[in-house]
C-alpha positions in Angstrom: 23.0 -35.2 -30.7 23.1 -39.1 -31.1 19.8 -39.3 -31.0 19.2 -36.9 -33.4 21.7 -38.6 -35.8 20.5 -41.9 -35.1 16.6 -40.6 -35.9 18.3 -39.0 -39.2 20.4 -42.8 -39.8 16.5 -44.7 -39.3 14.3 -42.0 -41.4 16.9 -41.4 -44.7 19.0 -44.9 -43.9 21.8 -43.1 -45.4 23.6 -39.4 -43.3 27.3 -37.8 -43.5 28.6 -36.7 -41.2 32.2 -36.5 -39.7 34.2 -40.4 -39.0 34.3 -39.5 -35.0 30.9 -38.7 -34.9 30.2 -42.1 -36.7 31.9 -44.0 -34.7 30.0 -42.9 -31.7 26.4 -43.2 -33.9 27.5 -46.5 -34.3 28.0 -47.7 -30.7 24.4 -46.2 -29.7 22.3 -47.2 -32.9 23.6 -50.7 -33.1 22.3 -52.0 -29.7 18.9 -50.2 -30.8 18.3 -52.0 -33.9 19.1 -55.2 -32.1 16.5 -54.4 -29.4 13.7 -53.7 -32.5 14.3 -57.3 -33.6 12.1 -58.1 -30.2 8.8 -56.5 -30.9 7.3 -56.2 -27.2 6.4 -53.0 -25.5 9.1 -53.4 -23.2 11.8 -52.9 -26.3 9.5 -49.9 -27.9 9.8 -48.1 -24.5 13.5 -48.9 -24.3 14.2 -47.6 -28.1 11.9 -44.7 -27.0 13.9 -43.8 -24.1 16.9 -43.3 -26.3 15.4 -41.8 -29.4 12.7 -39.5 -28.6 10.7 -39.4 -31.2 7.8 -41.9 -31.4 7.5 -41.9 -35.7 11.4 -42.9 -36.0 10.9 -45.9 -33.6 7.7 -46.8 -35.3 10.2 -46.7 -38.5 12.6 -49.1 -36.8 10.3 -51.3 -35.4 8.1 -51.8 -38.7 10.5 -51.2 -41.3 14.3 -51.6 -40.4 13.8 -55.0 -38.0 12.6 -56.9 -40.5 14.9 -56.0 -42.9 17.9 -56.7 -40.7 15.9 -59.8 -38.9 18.6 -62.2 -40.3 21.4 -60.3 -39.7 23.2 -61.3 -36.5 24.9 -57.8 -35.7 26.8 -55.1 -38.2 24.1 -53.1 -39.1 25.8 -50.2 -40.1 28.5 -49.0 -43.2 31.3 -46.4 -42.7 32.6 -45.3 -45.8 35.2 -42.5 -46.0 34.9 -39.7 -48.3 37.8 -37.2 -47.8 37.7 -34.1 -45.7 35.7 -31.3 -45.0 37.0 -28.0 -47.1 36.2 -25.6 -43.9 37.5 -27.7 -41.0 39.4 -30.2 -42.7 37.5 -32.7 -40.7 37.3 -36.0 -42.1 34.0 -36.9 -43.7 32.3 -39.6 -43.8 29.0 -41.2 -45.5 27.4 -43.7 -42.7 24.2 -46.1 -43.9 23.0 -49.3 -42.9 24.0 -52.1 -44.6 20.5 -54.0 -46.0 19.7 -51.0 -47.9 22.1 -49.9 -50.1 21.1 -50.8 -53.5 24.4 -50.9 -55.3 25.4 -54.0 -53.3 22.6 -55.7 -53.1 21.7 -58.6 -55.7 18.3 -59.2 -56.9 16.5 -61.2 -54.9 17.3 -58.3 -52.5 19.7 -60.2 -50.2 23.5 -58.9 -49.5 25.8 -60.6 -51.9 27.1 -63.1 -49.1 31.3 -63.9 -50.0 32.2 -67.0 -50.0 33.2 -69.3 -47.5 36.2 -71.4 -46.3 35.2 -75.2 -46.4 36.9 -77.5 -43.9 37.5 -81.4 -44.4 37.0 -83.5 -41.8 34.5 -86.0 -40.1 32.0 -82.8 -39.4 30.5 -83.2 -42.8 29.4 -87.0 -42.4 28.2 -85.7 -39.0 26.0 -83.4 -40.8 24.6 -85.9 -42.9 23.9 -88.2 -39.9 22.7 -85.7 -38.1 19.7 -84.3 -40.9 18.9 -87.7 -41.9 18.1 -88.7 -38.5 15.7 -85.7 -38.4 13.9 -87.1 -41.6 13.6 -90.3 -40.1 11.8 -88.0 -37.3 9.5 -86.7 -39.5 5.9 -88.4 -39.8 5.3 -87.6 -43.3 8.3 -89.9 -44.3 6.8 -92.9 -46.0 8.6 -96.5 -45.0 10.4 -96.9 -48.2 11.8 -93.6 -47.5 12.4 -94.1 -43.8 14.9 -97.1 -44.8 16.7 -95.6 -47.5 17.6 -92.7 -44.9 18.2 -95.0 -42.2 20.9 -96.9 -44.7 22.0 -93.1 -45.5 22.4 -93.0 -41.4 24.4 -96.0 -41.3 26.9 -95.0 -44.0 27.2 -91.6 -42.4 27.9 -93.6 -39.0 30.5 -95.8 -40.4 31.9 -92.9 -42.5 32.6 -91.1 -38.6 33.9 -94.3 -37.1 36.7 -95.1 -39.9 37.4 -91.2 -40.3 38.3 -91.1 -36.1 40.0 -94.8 -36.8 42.4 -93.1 -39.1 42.8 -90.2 -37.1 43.8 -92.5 -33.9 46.3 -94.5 -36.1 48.1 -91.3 -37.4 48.4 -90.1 -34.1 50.1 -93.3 -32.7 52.3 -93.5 -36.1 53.1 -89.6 -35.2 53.6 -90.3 -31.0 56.0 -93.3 -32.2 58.2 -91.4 -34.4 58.6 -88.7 -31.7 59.5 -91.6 -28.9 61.8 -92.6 -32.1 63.5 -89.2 -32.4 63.8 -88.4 -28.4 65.4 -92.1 -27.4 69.4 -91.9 -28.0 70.9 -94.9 -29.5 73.3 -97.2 -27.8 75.8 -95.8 -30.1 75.5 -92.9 -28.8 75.1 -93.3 -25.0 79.0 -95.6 -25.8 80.3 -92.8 -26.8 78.9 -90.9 -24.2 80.3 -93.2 -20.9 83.8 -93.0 -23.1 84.4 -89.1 -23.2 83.0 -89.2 -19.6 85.7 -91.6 -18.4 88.9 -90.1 -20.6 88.2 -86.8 -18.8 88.1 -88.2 -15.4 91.0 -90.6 -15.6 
């Protein structure tokens, strides 16, 4: 039955079918459309042994792969749709995710959301990091070479004062908490006093 479904999923890229049975499809198809992105014969045989049917694997290897070749899992889409008038089972409409029109934008890629940035010394890492790479490129001219290598620099000595500041708030923050757990004198007075008015 699942490979059935999952032919059904590959040929139409859209079935319904009930939530518990696409839940299951899901486990099995997933690691199948993983294993197309590897076109060797070993994988065809592997996707073979599962589906049975040599045209819907030729579909997933051709077609499907390299439409999901930059996706790095979460092929598929359950979307709920109520429940079945006969059974009352609950429906659902399962599809995979690169081609449903409706959410995709034009230049045919998923409408990516966007992202949390984080501050922090990473980002002048970066730019070390992909200026050194032009630097390691032979088409770079000299003029070129030296303005990254100054770009280098800068991103080096933007890392080195960024971990500065970072060691000097952690000594102000280790101080204040010596600060906070040493007890005065005042209070270690008053201390010795209670302790000798309730033994005398």
């Amino acid at each position: 039955m699942l490979a059935n479904l999952a032919g059904s999923l590959i040929t139409h890229k859209r079935i319904h079918t009930t939530v518990a049975k696409a839940k299951a499809l899901r486990k099995y198809v997933e690691p199948l459309i993983t294993k197309s992105k590897d076109d060797t014969t070993h994988s065809r045989r592997v996707v073979f042994s599962k589906l049975q049917n040599k045209y819907v694997v030729q579909m997933l290897f051709d077609e499907v792969a390299k439409k999901v070749a930059d996706r790095p899992g979460g092929y598929t889409r359950i979307i709920r749709v109520g429940h079945r008038p006969g059974d009352n089972a609950e429906v659902c409409m399962m599809e995979l995710v690169d081609y449903n029109e409706l959410l995709l934008n034009e230049s045919g890629k998923a409408t990516a959301k966007k992202g949390r940035t984080r501050r922090g010394r990473r980002k002048s890492e970066g730019k070390a990091q992909s200026a050194a790479k032009q630097v390691q490129n032979e088409d770079v001219d000299v003029a070129t070479a030296e303005v990254i290598e100054d770009q280098v620099e800068e991103a080096v000595q933007e890392v080195e004062a960024a971990t500065d500041q970072v060691e000097e708030t952690q000594d102000e923050v280790q101080a204040a908490s010596d600060e906070e757990e040493a007890p005065s004198a005042e209070d270690t007075d008053a201390t010795e006093d209670k302790r000798r008015d309730g033994v005398e």
